[in-house]
N, C-alpha and C positions, 0 to 999 in steps of 0.2 A: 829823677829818682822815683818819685811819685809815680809816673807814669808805667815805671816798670814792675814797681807794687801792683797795679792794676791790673798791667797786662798777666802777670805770674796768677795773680786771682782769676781771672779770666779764665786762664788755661785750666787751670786748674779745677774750676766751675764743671767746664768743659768735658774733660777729662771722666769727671765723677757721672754728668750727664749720659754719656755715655758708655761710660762700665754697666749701669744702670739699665740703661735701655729706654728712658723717659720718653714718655709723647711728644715727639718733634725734636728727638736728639740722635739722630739714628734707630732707631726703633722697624724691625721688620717688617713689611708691608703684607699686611693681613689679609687683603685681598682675594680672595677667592670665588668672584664672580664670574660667568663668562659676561660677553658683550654681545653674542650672537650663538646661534643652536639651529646650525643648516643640516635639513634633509637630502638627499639631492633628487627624491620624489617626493611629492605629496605636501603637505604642509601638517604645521604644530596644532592639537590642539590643547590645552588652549594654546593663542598665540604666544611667544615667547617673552621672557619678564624674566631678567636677573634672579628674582626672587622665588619664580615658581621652578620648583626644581621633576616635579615629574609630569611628563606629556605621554598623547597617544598621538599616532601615525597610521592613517586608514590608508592605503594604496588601492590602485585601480588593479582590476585582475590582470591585466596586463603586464602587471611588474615584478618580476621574480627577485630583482637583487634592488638593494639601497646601501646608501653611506649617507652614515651621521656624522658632522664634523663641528668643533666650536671655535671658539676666537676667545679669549679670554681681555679681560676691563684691564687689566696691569699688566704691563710688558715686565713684571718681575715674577710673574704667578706662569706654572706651567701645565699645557694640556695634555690629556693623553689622547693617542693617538687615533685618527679618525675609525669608524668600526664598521666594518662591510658585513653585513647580512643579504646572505643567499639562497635560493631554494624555497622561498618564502610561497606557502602554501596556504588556500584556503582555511581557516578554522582553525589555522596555528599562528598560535601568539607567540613572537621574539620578541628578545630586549637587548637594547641596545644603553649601555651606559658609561658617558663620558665625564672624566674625574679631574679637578681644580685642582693645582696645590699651590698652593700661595707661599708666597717670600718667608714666610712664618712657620711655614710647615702645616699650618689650617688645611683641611680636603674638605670639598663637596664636590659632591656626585648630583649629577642630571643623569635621568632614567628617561626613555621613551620606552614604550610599547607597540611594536609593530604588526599590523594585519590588513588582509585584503578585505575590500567592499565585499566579496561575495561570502555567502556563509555557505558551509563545508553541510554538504548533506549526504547518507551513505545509503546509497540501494541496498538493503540489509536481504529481504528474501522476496520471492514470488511464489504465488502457488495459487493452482486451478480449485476454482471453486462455484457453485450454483448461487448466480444473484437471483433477486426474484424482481418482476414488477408486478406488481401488488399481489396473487397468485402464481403467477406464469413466472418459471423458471427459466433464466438466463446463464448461457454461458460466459464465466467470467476468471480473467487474471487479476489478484491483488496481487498490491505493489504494496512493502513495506518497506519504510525508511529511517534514519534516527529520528529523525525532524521532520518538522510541518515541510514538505516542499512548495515554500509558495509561490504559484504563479505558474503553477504544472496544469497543461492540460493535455490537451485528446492532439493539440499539433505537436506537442513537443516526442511523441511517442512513436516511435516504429515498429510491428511485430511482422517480424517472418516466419511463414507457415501457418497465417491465417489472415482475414482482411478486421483491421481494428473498427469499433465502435467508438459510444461514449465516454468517456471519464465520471467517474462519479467518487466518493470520500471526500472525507476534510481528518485534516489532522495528520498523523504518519500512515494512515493508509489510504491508497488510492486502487479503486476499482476498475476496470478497462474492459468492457464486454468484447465479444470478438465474433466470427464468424468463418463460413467457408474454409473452414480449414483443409489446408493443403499436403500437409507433410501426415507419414504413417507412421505408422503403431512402431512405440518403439525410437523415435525419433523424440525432437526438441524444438519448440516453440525459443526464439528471438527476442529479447526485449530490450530495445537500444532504446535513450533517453537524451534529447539535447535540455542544455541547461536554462532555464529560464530567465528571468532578468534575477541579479546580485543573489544566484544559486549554482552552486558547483557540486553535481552530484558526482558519487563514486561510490564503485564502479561504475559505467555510462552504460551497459548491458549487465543482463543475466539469462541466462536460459531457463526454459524448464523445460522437463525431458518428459513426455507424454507415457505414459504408463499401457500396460496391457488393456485393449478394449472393452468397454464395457458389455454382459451381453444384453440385449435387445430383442423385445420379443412382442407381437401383437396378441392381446390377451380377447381380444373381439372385435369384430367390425359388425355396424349396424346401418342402414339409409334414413334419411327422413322422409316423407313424404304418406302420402298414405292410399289404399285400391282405390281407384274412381273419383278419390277427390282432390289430390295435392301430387303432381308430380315429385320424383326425387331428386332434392337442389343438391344435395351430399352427403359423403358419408362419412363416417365418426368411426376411428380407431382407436382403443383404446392400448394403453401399452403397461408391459412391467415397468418399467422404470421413464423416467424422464429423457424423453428423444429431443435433446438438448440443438444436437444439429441434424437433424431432419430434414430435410425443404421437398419442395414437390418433383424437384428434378430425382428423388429415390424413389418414386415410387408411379407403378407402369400401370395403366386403367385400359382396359380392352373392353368393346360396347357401350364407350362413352366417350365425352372428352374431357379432362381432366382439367382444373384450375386452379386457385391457390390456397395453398396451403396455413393455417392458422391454429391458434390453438382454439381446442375445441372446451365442452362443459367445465372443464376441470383437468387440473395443469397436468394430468398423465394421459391426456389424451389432444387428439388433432383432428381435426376436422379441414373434410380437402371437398370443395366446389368443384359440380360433375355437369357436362350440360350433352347436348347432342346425345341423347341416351336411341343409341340405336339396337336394341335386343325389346322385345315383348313386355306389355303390361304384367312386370310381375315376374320376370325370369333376371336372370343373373347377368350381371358382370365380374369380370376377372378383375381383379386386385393383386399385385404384387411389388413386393418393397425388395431395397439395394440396401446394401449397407452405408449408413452416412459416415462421415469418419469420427471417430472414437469408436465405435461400438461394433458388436457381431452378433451374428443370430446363431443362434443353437440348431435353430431347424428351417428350414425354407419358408420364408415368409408370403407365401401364394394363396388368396384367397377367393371366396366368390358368396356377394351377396346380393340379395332380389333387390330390384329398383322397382319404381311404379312411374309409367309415363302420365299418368293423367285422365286416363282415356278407358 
């Protein structure tokens, strides 16, 4: 009899234990941890801890797509479903977030943050413009960008329709002098870009479209040298405007022979090295210029001024 007194209390005990819900009487398993938080590129940072519930996820540029997936500490807690992320582009941050729900009905959310090593940089404009070094003007293409492109140089750069030079700026503009240019009036300059290390530029080209020629005009020619005491080493042109691409192959010297070309006193002029002066102490040579590209002449550029041989 006794014993069935006890057992009846018991159940009964029992019974109330679990209407209740008491700790260690059936009670819902609260759980909502994972156990594991796999990428299937890249790894967590920081690394992975039950407790740290948001990461970032750096991929190689290489990687367009990833899946996030977890494993959950309780076989009575459930996950949601693994999360594919596609199309995964420089400079663009996804997220990815996987959700616990424990026995309990408890939710935590793990977040990652997804993006590539390289940073997203935009070739925003170009446009022609006169560098200088120190006085002397240079022809030159800026490059502007969002961002610092760093680790851009003079190899990474290709222009068609002229032969490229130096690199020069820091910061989002980059300067690129150029030369020989090939293409006409009216036409478009090339500007393709490969990407440097953990830099993804976009666009990878732009063009610029070269404008109507400048005109171009010699305002004087003069020799040095002087009667009887200093032969004529060369002569000095002076010009309207800045003969940016000039070189000596524009311009024809008849009774001499002709050498290279530099800038001359002061950056609107050029001075061209003359030798074998075959015409009289004190008489002329012929002078005449070609059009270099960008620019035009108004009028015939044919001149003729006294040289002195020495003598």
């Amino acid at each position: 009899m006794k014993r069935i007194i006890i057992l009846s209390a018991c159940l009964a005990i029992l019974g109330l234990a679990l209407s209740c819900n008491l700790p260690g009487w059936g009670q819902p398993d609260n759980n909502a941890n994972l156990s594991s938080l796999t990428p299937s590129h890249g790894s967590l940072s920081p690394a992975f801890s039950a407790s740290i519930t948001n990461y970032i996820l750096v991929l190689d540029s290489s990687v367009s797509e990833v899946i996030i997936s977890g494993t959950p500490v309780s076989s009575s807690s459930t996950v949601s479903s693994p999360v594919t992320l596609s199309n995964i582009e420089p400079g663009i941050i996804q997220t990815a977030t996987i959700t616990v729900t424990a026995q309990s009905g408890l939710i935590k959310a793990y977040t990652i943050e997804i993006s590539h090593s390289d940073m997203a940089v935009e070739f925003t404009s170009i446009e022609f413009v006169t560098g200088y070094e120190g006085s002397v003007p240079i022809p030159v293409l800026r490059l502007s960008f969002s961002l610092d492109p760093v680790g851009l140089t003079a190899d990474h750069i290709t222009i068609t329709g002229a032969t490229k030079g130096t690199l020069s700026g820091i910061g989002r503009s980059r300067s690129i002098r150029f030369s020989d240019v090939t293409i006409g009036t009216d036409e478009s300059f090339i500007v393709a870009l490969d990407n440097p290390d953990s830099i993804f530029i976009t666009p990878s080209s732009r063009s610029y479209w070269v404008p109507n020629n400048y005109y171009l005009g010699v305002s004087s020619i003069q020799a040095d040298g002087e009667n009887g005491i200093a032969p004529t080493g060369f002569i000095e042109l002076s010009f309207n405007d800045y003969p940016m691409t000039l070189s000596s192959a524009h311009i024809t010297v008849t009774g001499a022979t002709k050498g290279a070309l530099t800038v001359g006193s002061t950056a609107l002029k050029r001075k061209l090295q003359i030798s074998n002066i075959t015409v009289g102490n004190g008489e002329k040579i012929g002078v005449s210029l070609s059009e270099p590209p960008r620019y035009r002449f108004s009028t015939i550029q044919s001149f003729e001024v006294a040289v002195w041989t020495g003598q």
